[in-house]
N, C-alpha and C positions, 0 to 999 in steps of 0.2 A: 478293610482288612484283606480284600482278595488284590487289591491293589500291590501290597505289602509284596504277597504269591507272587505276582506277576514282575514284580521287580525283582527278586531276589532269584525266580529262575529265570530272566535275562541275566544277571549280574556271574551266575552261577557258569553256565556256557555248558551246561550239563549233555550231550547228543541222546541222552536215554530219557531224560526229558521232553526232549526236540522232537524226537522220533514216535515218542506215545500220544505227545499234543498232535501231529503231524496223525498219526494214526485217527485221534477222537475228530478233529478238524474235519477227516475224512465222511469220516461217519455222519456227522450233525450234515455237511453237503448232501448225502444221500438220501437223509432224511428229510432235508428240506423237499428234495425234489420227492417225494412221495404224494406231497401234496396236504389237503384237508386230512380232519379226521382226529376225535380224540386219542384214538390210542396211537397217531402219532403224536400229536403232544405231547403224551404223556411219555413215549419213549426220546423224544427229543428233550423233553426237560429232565427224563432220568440220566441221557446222557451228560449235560450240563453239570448236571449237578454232583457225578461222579469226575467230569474233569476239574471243576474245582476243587473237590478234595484229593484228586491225584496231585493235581501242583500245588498244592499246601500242603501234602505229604511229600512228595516228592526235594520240595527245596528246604526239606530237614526241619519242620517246624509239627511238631505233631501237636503240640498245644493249640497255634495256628488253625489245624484240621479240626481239632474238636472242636475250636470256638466257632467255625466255619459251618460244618455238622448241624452243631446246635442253632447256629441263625435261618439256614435253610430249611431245618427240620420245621422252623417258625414261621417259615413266611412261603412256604411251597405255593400255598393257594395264591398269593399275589403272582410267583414267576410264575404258574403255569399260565395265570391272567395274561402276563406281560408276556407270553410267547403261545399265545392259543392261536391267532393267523400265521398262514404259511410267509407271509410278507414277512411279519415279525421274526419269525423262526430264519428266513434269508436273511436279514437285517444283522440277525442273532450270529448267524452262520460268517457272515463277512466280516464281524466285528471277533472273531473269534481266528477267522484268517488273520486280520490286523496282529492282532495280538502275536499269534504264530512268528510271523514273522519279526517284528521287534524282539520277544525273545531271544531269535535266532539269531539276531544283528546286536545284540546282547545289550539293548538300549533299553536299561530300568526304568527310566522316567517316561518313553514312550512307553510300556507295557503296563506300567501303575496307570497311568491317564488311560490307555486303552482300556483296562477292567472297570476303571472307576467312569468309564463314559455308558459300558455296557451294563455295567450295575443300574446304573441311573436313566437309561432307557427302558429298562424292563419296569425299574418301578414308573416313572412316566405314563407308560402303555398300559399299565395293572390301575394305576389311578386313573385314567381317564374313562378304561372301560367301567372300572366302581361309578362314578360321576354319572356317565351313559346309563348305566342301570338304574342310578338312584332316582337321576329324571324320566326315564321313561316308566319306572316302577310307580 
């Protein structure tokens, strides 16, 4: 679904879009370089997780947003999993330039493949560390 977002504000060509992804893109860099630390975490995945619902608000789908809302609101303990190391969080951060940019090049199908790669990394990294826990528990 966040796929869907991310093609629809490519397709869109919106610069008020451009310019607040361009803004958050900023931010999550910053935060990457702060380093360790839960309460960056935790502000790095509150960032994420408000720029998702700003581009699924943003490219006119508010039903989109809520459905969006409600899955994050459902699975927060997995991304914060999948983005608890600063590596993950830079990984997070360049995949989130990617995206930036395709938007802005207004290429739908690179920008759905980009969220839907970043989607599927976070879960990846949240399942493996579950796995790592379950064995070492």
């Amino acid at each position: 679904m966040l796929g869907l977002a991310g093609r629809r504000a490519a397709l869109m060509g919106d610069e008020t879009v451009n310019a607040e992804l361009r803004a958050t893109v900023a931010e999550l860099n910053k935060l990457v370089e702060l380093g360790e630390g839960e309460d960056v975490t935790d502000a790095y995945l509150a960032k994420v997780q408000e720029a998702n619902i700003n581009l699924c608000i943003r490219t006119g789908s508010t039903r989109l947003a809520e459905i969006i809302f409600s899955l994050l609101h459902q699975t927060i303990r997995y991304a914060r999993l999948g983005l608890a190391t600063k590596e993950r969080r830079a990984q997070s951060a360049q995949n989130w330039t990617r995206l930036l940019e395709r938007i802005e090049a207004g290429d739908g199908d690179g920008a759905e493949e980009t969220v839907r790669k970043m989607v599927n990394r976070s879960k990846d990294m949240a399942v493996s560390i579950l796995l790592e826990s379950k064995e070492s528990g």
